[in-house]
C-alpha positions in Angstrom: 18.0 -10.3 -16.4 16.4 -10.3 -20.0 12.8 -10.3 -20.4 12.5 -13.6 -21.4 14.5 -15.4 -18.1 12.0 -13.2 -15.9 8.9 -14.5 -17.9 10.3 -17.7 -17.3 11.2 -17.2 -13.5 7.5 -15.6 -13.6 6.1 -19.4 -14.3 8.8 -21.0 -12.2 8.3 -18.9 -9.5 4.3 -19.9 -9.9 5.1 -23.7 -9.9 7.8 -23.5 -6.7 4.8 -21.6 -4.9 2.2 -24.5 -5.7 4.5 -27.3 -5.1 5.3 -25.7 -1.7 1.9 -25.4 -0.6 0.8 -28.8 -2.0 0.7 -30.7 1.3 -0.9 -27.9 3.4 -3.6 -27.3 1.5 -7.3 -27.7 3.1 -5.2 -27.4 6.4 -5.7 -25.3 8.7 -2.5 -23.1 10.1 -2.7 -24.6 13.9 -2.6 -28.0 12.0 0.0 -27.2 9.6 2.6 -25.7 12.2 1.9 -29.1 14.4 3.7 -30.8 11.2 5.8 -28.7 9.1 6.6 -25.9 12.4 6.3 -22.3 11.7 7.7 -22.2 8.2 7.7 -24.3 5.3 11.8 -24.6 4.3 11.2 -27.0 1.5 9.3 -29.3 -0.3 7.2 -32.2 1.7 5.3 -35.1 0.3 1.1 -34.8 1.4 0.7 -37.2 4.7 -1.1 -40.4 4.1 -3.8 -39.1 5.9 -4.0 -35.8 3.9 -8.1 -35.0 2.5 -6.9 -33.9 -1.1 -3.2 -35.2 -1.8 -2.7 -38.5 -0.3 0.1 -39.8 -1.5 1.7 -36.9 -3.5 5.3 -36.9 -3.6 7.1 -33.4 -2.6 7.6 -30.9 -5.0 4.3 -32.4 -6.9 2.8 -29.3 -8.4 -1.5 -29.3 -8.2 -4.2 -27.9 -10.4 -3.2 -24.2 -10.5 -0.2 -24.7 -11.8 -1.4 -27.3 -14.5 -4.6 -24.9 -15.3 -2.4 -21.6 -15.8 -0.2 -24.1 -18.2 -3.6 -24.5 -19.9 -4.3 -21.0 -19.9 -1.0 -20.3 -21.2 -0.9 -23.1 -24.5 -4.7 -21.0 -24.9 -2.5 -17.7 -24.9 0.2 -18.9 -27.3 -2.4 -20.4 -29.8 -3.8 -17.8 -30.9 -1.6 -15.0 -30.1 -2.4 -13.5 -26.5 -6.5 -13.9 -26.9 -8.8 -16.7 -25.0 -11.7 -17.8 -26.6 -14.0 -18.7 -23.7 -15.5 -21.6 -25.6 -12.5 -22.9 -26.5 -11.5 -22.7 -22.6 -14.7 -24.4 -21.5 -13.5 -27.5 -24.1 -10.2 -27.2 -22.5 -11.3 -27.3 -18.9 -13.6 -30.1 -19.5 -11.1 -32.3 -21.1 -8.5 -31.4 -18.6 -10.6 -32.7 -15.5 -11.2 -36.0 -17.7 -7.4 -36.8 -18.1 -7.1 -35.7 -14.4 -10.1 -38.1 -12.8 -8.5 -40.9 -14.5 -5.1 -40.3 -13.5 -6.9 -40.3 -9.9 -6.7 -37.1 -8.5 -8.5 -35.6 -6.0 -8.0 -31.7 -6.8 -10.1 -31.3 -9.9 -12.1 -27.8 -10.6 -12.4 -25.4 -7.6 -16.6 -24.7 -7.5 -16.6 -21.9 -9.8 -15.2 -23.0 -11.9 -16.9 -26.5 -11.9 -19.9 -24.6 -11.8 -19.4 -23.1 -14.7 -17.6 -25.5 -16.7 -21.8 -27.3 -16.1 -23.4 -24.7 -17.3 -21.8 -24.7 -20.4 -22.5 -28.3 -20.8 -26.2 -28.0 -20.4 -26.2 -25.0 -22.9 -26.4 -22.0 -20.7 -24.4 -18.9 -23.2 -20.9 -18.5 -22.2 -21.5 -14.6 -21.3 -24.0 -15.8 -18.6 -22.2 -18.6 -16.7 -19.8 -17.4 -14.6 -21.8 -14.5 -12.8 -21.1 -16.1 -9.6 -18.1 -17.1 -9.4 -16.3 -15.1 -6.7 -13.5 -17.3 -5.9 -9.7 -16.9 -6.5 -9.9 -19.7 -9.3 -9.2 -17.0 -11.8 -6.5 -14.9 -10.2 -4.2 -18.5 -9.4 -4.0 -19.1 -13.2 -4.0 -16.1 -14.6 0.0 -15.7 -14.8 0.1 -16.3 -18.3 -2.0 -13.3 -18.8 0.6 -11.3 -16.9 3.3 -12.4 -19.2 1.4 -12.0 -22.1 0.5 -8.3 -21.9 2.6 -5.4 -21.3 1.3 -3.1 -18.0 2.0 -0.4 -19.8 -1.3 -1.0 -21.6 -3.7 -0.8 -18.7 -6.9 -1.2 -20.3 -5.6 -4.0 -22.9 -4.2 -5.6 -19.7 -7.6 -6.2 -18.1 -9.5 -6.9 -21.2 -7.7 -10.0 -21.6 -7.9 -10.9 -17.9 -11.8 -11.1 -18.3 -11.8 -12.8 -21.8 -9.5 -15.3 -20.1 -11.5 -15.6 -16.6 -14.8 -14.0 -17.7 -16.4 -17.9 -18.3 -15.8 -19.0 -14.9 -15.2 -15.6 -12.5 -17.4 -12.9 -14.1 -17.7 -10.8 -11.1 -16.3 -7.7 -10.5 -14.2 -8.6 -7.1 -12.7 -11.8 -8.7 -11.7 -10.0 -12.1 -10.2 -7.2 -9.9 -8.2 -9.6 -7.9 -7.1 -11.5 -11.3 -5.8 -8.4 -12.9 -4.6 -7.7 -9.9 -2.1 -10.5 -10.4 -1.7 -10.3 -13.8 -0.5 -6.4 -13.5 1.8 -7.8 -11.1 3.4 -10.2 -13.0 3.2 -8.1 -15.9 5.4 -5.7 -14.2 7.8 -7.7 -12.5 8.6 -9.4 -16.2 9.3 -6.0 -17.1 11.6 -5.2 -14.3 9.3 -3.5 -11.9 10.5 -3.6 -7.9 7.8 -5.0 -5.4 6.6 -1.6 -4.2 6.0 -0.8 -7.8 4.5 -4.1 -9.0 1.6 -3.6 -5.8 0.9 -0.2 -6.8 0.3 -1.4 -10.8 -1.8 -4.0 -9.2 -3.5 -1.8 -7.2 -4.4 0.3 -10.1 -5.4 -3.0 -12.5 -7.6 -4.3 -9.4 -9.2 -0.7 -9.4 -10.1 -0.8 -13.2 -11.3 -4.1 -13.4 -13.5 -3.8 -10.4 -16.6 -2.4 -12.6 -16.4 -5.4 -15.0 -18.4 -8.4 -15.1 -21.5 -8.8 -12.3 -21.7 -6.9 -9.0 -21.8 -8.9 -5.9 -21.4 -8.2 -2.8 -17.9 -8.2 -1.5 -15.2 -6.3 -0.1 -13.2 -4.2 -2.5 -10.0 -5.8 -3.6 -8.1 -2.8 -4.4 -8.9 -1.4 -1.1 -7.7 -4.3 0.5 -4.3 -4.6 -1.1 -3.5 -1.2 0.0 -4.6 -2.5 3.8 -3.2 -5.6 3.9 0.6 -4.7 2.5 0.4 -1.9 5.1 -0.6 -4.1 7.6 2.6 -5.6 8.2 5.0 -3.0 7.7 7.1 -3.5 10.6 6.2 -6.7 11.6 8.5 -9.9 11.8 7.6 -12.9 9.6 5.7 -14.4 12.5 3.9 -11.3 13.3 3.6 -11.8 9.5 1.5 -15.1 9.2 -0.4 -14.1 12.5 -1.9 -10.7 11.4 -2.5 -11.9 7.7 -3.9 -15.6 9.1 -6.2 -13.4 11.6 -7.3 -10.4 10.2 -6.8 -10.7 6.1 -8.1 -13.7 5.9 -6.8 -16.9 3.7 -9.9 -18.9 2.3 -10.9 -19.2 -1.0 -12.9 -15.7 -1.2 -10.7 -13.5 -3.7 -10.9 -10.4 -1.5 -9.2 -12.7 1.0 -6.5 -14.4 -0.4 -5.6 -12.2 -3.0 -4.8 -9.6 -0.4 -3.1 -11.9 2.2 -0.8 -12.9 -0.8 0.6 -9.5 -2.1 0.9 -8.7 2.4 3.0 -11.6 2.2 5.0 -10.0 -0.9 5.4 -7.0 0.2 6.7 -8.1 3.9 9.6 -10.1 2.2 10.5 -7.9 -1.3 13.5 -9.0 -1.2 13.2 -13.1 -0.4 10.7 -14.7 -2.9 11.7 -17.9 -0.9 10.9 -16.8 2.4 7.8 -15.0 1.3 6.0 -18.6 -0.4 6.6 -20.4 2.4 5.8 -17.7 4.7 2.8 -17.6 2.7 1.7 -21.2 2.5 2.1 -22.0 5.7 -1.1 -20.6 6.6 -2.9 -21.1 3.9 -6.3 -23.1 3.5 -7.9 -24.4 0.4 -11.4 -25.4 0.8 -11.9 -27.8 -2.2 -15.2 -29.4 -2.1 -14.2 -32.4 -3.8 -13.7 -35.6 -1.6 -13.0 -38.6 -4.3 -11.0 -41.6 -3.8 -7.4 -41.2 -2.4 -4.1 -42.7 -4.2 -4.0 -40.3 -6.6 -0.2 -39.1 -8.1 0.2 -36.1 -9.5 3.6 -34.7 -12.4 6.6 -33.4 -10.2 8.1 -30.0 -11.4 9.2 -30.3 -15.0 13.0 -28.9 -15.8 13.2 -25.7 -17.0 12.3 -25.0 -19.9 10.1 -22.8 -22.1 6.7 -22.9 -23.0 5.4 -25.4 -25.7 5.4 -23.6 -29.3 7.9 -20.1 -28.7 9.9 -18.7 -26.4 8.7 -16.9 -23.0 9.6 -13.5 -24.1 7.8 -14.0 -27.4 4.6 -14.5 -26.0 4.1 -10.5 -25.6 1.7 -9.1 -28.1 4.5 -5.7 -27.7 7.2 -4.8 -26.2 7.3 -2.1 -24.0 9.6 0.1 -23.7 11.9 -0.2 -20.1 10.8 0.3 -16.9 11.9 3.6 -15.9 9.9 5.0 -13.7 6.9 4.5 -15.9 5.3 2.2 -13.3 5.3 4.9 -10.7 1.8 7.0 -10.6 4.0 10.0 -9.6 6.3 9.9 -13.2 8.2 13.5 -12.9 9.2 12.8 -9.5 12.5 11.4 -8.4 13.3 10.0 -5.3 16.3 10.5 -3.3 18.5 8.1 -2.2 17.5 4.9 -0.8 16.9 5.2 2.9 16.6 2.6 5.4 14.6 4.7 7.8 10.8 4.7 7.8 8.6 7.7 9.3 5.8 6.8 11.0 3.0 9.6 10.7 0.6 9.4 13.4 -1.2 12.4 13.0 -4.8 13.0 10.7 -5.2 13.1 7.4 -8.7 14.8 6.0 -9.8 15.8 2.5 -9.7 20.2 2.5 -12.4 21.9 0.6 -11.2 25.0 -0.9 -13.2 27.8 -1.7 -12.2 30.9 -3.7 -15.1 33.8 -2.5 -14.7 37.9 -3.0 -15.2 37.8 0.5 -16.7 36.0 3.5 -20.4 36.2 3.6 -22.6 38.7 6.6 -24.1 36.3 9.4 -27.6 34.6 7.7 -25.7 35.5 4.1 -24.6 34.1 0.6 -21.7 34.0 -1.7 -20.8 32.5 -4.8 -17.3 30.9 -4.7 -15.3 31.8 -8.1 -13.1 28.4 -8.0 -13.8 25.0 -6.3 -10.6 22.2 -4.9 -11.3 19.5 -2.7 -7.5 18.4 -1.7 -6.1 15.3 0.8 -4.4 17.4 3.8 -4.2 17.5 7.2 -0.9 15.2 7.7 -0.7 14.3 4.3 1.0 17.3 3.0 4.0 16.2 5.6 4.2 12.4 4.1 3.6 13.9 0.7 7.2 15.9 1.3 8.9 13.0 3.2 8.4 10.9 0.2 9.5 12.6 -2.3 12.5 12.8 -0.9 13.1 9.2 -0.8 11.9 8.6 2.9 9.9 5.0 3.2 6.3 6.4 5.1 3.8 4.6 6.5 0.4 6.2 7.4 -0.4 5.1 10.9 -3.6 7.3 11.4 -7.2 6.5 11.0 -9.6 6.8 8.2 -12.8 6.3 7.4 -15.2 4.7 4.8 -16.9 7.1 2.0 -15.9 9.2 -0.7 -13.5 11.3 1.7 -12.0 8.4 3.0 -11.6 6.8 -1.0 -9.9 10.6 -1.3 -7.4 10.7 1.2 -6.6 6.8 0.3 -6.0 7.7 -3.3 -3.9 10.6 -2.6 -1.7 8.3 -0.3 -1.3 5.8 -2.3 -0.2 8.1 -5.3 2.7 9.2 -3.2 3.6 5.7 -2.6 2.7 6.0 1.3 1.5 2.7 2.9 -1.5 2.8 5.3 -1.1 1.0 8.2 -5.0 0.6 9.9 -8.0 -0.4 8.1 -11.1 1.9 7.0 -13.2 2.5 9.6 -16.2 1.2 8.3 -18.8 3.1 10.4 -17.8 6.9 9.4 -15.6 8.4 6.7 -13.2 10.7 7.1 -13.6 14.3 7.8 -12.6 17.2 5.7 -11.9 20.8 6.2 -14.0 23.6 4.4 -11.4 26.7 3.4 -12.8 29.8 2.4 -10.1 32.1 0.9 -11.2 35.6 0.1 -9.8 38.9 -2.3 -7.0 39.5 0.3 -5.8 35.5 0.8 -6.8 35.3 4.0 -8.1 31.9 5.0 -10.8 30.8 7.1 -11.3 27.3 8.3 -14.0 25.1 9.5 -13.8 21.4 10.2 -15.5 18.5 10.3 -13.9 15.7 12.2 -14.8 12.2 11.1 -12.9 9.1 11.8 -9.6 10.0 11.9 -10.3 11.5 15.3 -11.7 8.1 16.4 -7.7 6.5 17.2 -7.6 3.9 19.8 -4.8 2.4 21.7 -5.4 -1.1 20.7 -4.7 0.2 17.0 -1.2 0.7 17.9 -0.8 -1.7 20.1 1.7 -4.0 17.7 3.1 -0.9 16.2 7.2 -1.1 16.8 9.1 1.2 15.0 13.0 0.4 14.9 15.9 1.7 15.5 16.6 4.6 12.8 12.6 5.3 12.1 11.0 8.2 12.7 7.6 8.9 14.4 5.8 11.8 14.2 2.9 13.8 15.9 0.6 16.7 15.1 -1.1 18.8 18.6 -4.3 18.2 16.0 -4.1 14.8 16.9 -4.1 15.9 20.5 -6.6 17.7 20.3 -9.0 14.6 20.4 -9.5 12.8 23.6 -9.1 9.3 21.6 -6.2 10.1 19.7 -4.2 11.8 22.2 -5.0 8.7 24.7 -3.4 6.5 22.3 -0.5 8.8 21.5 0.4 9.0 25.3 0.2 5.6 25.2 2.6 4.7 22.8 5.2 7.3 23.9 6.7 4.8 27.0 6.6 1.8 24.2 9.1 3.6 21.6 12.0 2.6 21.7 14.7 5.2 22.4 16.5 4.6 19.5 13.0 6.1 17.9 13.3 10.0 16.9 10.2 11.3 17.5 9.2 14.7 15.8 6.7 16.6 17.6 4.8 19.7 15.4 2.5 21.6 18.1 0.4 23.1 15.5 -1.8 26.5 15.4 -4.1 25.6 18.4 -1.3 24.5 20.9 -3.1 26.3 23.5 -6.1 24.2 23.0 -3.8 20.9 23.7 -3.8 19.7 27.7 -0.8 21.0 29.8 0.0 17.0 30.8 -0.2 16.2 26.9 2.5 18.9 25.8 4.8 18.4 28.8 4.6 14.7 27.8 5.7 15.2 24.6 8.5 17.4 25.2 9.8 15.0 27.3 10.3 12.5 25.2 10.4 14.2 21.7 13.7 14.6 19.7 12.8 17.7 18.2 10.0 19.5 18.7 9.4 21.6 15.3 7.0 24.7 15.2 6.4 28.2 14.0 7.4 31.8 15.4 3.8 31.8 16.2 3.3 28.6 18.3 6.3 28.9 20.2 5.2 32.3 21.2 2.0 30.8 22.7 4.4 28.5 24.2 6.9 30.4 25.8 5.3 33.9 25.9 8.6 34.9 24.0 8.3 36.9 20.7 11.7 36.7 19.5 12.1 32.7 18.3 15.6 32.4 18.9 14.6 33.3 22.5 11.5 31.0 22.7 13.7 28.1 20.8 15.9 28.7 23.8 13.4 28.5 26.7 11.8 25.6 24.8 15.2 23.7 24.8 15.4 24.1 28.6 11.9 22.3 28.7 13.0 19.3 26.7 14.0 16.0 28.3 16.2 14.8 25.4 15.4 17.2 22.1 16.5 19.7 19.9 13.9 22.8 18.9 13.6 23.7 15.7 11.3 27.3 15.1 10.7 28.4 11.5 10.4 32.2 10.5 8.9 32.2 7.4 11.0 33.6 4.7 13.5 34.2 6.7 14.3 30.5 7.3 14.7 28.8 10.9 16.7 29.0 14.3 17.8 25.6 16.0 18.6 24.9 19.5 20.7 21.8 19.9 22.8 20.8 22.1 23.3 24.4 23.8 24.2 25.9 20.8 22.1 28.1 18.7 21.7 28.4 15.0 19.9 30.8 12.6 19.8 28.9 9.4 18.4 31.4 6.2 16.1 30.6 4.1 15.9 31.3 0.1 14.4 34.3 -1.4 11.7 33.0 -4.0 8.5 34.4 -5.7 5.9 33.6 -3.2 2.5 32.3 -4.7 0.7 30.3 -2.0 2.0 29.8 1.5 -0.2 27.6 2.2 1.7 23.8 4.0 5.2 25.1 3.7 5.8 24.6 7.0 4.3 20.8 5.9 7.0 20.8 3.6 10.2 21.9 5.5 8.9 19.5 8.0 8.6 16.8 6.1 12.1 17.5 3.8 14.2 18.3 7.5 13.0 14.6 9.2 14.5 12.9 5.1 17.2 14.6 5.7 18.2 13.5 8.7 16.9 9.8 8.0 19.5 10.2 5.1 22.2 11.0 7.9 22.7 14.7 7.3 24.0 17.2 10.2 20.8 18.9 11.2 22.5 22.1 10.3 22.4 20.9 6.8 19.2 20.0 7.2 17.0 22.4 8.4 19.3 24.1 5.3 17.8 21.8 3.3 14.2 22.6 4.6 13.7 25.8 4.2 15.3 25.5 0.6 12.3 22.3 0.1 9.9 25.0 1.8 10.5 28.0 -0.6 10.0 25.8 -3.4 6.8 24.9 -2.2 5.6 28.2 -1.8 6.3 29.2 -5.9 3.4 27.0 -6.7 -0.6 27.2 -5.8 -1.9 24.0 -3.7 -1.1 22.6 -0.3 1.2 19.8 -1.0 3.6 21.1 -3.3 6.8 20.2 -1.8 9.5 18.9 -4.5 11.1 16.1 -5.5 14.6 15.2 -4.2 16.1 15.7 -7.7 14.3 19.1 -7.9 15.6 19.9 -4.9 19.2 18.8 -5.5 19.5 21.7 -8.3 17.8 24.2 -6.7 20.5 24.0 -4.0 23.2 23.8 -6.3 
């Protein structure tokens, strides 16, 4: 597709959505499944006794999409900028011709409040400090097409001259550029993942524009909601997103319920608008008189004045990769799998000190890091290797929380469960002396605070991956939930099981639990010693094997690679002699690369080969999460 038939499809795709969800508006989603059933599969005339579109003929499009057509004749006359004046004039005359053609849907409030103010002389600047509602984000598609994502900042300075008259508030210019990025991006060629993390990013820099009020941060909840229903079937869909999103006028609402939507059908931009509209309601506050008739779809076309791909103030250069937060990494081959991390993720605090301070002391630390780990260092190496991973832990609200968010997000890992919004997350102070050794101490917070009712709708499929960390374990809530789940998988579910340091602080029933049902149960020499009582690790992967109820064991040694027990037979797989610099969450990332590797299909064997090549590149650089890239990889091995 050329740039120009996607800016096109980019309006289309705007007017198909509207005419859709023309005769459910103001409806509520019990009412509107009583009439249309559970999904929308075309286009319906309004019912006669309809509160907004009497009379409407299907496939009649309503005030959003003739507003954003508005917007766009703005854009085009004088070359990708809005004069706010001049939009007030337009606005004004628009609802004229649209009273006395008889419609009902005129200006949503903040719009008509503003367009009021202007009239009775209030400054432009001033008048749309209250607007909050989704007015601005449902026309600003223009905007989108208009400006190339590649220009972040140019991107959202034309998003609040074009919506600053009537939405001047920080949440609804956030969840306009929101929009706009995304459009921006997909007219560029950007895939769905990509286009929600650009808007993710827009929604973040446009947030400290305009007035503060008080609402929910739209950013935030774009990152919830599409991670919300991961997993979910389209009913589960419109039932979570109806229910817990929220779909009213408020942009922190309906913003977010429409990019969950997206991202739960990438693929199907005609299952995802009806899936969408179905439950949507618009809560106009105009009641007029009824009868009125509205334009049906026009035939495709091109905007009045030039042609769609000419409305660009640049043109950027292709999308290739440039979207992506993480540039220099390169995924692996698409993989159907997903990997469900259920363990913790908290922010670490490292601290470079000459040496650990007497009891009642002081030191001065030569070098400061606060870093997201905990369970993100094993997503972190999962996705790089082209493994879909969804965060299903808890996390809190606060600047750790913001932290650990940021960190998942940048590694294109979806969150499943919503902030806690009673704690933030915890972190981990690391004191590191002259000699490297590392001491910890650590502050739980709310990712210790898992409940069963938070995975209670959680279904991996057949061909994911779920994995658990003994940290988890160690707290009573967590490990309640984990044991929960465990009889719910289904078997076709591998679930990974890492012990971790302080397996002997984990309950007898809790381990013996897990080894029952876990495919492979993955640890250090170290931990399987605790386990076992067996020093060598080819012994104590044995007499771990003989305690699993359907597993594999896999023990790493360090340098010197790992040994697998599988199937009766035993295997010492080497590892790669590199120059160490930090050893620090190697095990993380031979963890995380051995359970992409076998999503991908590869013997275990290869694998764990695989691993502890993924691991000894890890250790060559300073950091925690420093597993490579699947490309990176791919050389070093060859």
């Amino acid at each position: 597709m050329t740039l120009q038939s996607r800016a096109t499809g980019a309006l289309h795709g705007l007017a198909l959505g509207d005419a859709l969800g023309m005769p459910t508006q103001m409806l509520s989603r019990p009412d509107i499944t009583a009439r249309y059933g559970p999904f929308l599969t075309g286009f319906h005339p309004a019912a006669a006794d309809h509160p907004l579109a009497a009379g409407m003929p299907a496939g009649a499009v309503t005030d959003d999409t003739e507003q954003a057509l508005l917007l766009a004749q703005l854009l085009l006359g004088a070359k990708g900028r809005v004069d706010p004046a001049e939009l007030a004039r337009r606005l004004v005359a628009w609802e004229d011709d649209m009273r006395a053609r008889g419609s009902l849907d005129l200006l949503g409030p903040s719009t008509k409040r503003a367009v009021e103010l202007v009239l009775a002389g209030t400054p432009v600047d001033e008048v749309g400090r209250y607007g909050t509602t989704n007015g601005a984000a449902m026309r600003i598609a223009p905007v989108g097409i208009a400006v190339p994502v590649a220009e972040p900042a140019l991107l959202v300075d034309r998003v609040v001259e074009a919506s600053g008259l009537t939405h001047n508030t920080g949440v609804a210019l956030a969840g306009a550029a929101a929009v706009a990025a995304a459009v921006s991006a997909g007219v560029d060629g950007a895939s769905v993942p990509e286009a929600v993390e650009v808007a993710v990013s827009a929604a973040r820099l446009a947030a400290g524009r305009g007035h503060w009020v008080a609402a929910a941060d739209v950013a935030e909840r774009i990152v919830w909601a599409t991670g919300l229903v991961r997993g979910l079937t389209e009913a589960q869909v419109c039932e979570r997103v109806y229910a817990l999103v929220g779909t009213s006028l408020a942009t922190q609402e309906s913003v977010p319920a429409a990019f969950a939507v997206l991202a739960a059908c990438p693929d199907d931009p005609w299952r995802a608008a009806p899936a969408r509209r179905v439950r949507r309601r618009r809560l106009r506050h105009h009641r007029r008189d009824r009868g009125s008739r509205r334009r049906r779809l026009p035939r495709r076309g091109r905007l009045p004045g030039r042609r769609a791909g000419d409305a660009r103030t640049r043109q950027p250069d292709p999308p290739t990769g440039r979207h992506r937060s993480r540039v220099a990494r390169t995924p692996g081959p698409a993989v159907s799998s997903r990997l469900w991390h259920l363990g913790n993720v908290v922010v670490d605090l490292v601290l470079d000190v000459p040496a650990l301070p007497e009891r009642g002391g002081d030191v001065l630390a030569t070098r400061t890091e606060d870093t997201p780990g905990g369970g993100f260092n094993v997503m972190a190496a999962a996705a790089r290797q082209g493994l879909a991973v969804t965060y299903a832990g808890a996390h809190g609200t606060g600047p750790f929380g913001d932290r650990a968010r940021a960190a998942l997000h940048a590694e294109n890992i979806d969150v499943l469960l919503a902030p806690r919004t009673e704690e933030d997350t915890g972190f981990v102070v690391c004191l590191v002396d002259a000699d490297g050794e590392r001491t910890f101490v650590t502050s739980p917070g709310a990712e210790a605070t898992l409940r069963s009712a938070d995975l209670a709708e959680l279904r991996p499929g057949a061909g994911d991956f779920a994995y658990v960390t003994g940290y988890s374990l160690l707290h009573d809530s967590n490990r309640a939930a984990l044991l929960d789940l465990l009889p719910r998988l289904d078997p076709a579910v591998t679930l990974v099981t890492d012990p971790g340091p302080l397996v002997r602080g984990i309950p007898v029933g809790a381990v013996e639990s897990l080894l029952a049902r876990s495919d492979w149960w993955s640890c250090n020499a170290r931990e399987a010693a605790l386990l076992t009582g067996l020093d060598d690790p080819a012994e104590a992967a044995r007499a771990l094997q003989s305690r699993l109820g359907r597993g594999s064991v896999l023990v790493r040694t360090g340098a010197e690679g790992c040994v697998l027990h599988q199937g009766g037979r035993l295997v010492a797989v080497p590892g790669f002699v590199v120059d160490a610099v930090d050893v620090n969450g190697a095990g993380d990332a031979h963890t995380g690369v051995f359970m992409a590797a076998l999503a991908r299909g590869v013997d275990p064997v290869a694998a764990a080969r695989r691993a502890n090549a993924g691991a000894a590149l890890a250790v060559t650089a300073s950091g925690p999460a420093t597993a490579p890239d699947a490309a990176r990889l791919d050389v070093f091995l060859n």
